[in-house]
C-alpha positions, 0 to 999 in steps of 0.5 A: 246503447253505444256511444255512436247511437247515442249521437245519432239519437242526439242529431235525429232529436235535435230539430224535434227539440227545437221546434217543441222548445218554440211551443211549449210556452205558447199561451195556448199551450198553457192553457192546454196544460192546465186543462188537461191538469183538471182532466186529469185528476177528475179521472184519478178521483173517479176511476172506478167509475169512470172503469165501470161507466167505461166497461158497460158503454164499450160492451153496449157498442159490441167491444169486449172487455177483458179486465187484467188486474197483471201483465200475466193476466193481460198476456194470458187474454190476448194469447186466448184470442190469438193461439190458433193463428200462425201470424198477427199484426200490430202498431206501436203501443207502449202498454204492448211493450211494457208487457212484453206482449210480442216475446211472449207471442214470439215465445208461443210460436206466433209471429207478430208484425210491427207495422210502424217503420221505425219498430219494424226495422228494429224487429229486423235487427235483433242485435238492437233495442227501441230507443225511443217511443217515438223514435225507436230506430233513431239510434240507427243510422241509414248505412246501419239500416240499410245493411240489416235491410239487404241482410233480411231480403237478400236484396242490394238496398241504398242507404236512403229514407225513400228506397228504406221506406217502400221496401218495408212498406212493401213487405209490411203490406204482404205479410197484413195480407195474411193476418186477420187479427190486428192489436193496437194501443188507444191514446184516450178513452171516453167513458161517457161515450166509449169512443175510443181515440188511437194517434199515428203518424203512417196511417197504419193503425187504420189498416190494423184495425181493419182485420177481422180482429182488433184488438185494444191494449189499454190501461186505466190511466187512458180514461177520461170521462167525455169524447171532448177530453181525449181530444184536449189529451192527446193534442197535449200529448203530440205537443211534447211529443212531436212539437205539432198541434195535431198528430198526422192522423187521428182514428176515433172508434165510435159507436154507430 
């Protein structure tokens, strides 16, 4: 990463910082902590249970599962699923990016779509990375942004967030009408229950999920035994995340 990109993540974190630095030693936040603590390792000692009781409740509320012990067997999955389609959609999912999911569905001649703003503007870049999880266009800056923008649609674009914003969104919308297989991450799964807890800050995970397909990447480390923990684990993860209580949106997959 240049130097200048650097300093621009600098300046684009520094209220994040500032406003995680006034909650982290809340007592609140504490307790949280130490809860989440006990959840936690109650989950590392109790994991092949907690997969098996996980792995029979998902299937009882109609989910698959498809167990990958590798990164090859998961993209190996996912492809099975997806090959006969030319375009699919998907959301910011870390597990995605650890394994390389979009290369290699690129690689296979099908195109994904990322629909969270800051992914979609640096998949519109290929001469940039994600720098961040939850900033992965925070190295950029508006100019920057807005020349690779004009570039793409061939189109006069102003370096401003709202006029950036509509233009993806816009496209984003169109190229979700054509898809009709949509994979997303999930933040906490309950094994008791099988709920399954995704978070997003754009809403745009709710329209993933909505397509005809839907697919979940998830690793193990997810499971948690009840609905009431992965609400205590994934406001603990918005908290050093953001610096917020609450994530802007959150969307439960539950049985009915």
């Amino acid at each position: 990463m240049k130097d200048s990109e650097i300093k621009t993540m600098n300046r684009s974190f520094g209220k994040l910082e500032d406003r995680r630095a006034k909650i982290l030693d809340d007592e609140l936040t504490l307790k949280l902590k130490k809860h989440v603590k006990t959840i936690r390792k109650h989950s590392i000692a109790n994991m092949e249970q907690l997969i098996g009781k996980a792995t029979k409740k998902l299937e009882a509320n109609d989910i698959e599962v498809i167990y990958a012990e590798t990164s090859e067997n998961a993209l190996e999955a996912i492809y099975n699923i997806v090959k006969d389609h030319s375009i699919i959609a998907k959301s910011k999912s870390n597990t995605a990016g650890e394994i390389g999911l979009s290369q290699f569905l690129e690689s296979k001649g099908i195109q994904v779509v990322e629909t969270d703003l800051g992914d979609r503007i640096v998949q519109l870049d290929p001469s940039t990375q994600p720098s961040h999880p939850i900033g992965p266009a925070s190295h950029l800056k508006m100019k920057n942004i807005a020349e690779t923008i004009s570039k793409e649609f061939n189109i006069e674009v102003k370096p401003e967030p709202r006029n950036i914003l509509n233009i993806i969104k816009e496209d984003v919308l169109l190229k979700l009408s054509k898809c009709s297989i949509g994979i997303t991450g999930a933040n906490s799964i309950a094994a008791d229950d099988g709920s399954i807890l995704t978070v997003h800050n754009e809403g745009n995970i709710t329209m993933v999920s909505m397509l005809d397909t839907h697919i979940i990447i998830a690793g193990i480390d997810k499971l948690v035994e009840t609905i009431e923990d992965t609400i205590s684990v994934v406001k603990l993860e918005t908290i050093f995340a953001s610096g917020k209580e609450v994530p802007a949106y959150e969307c439960y997959f539950i049985p009915i």
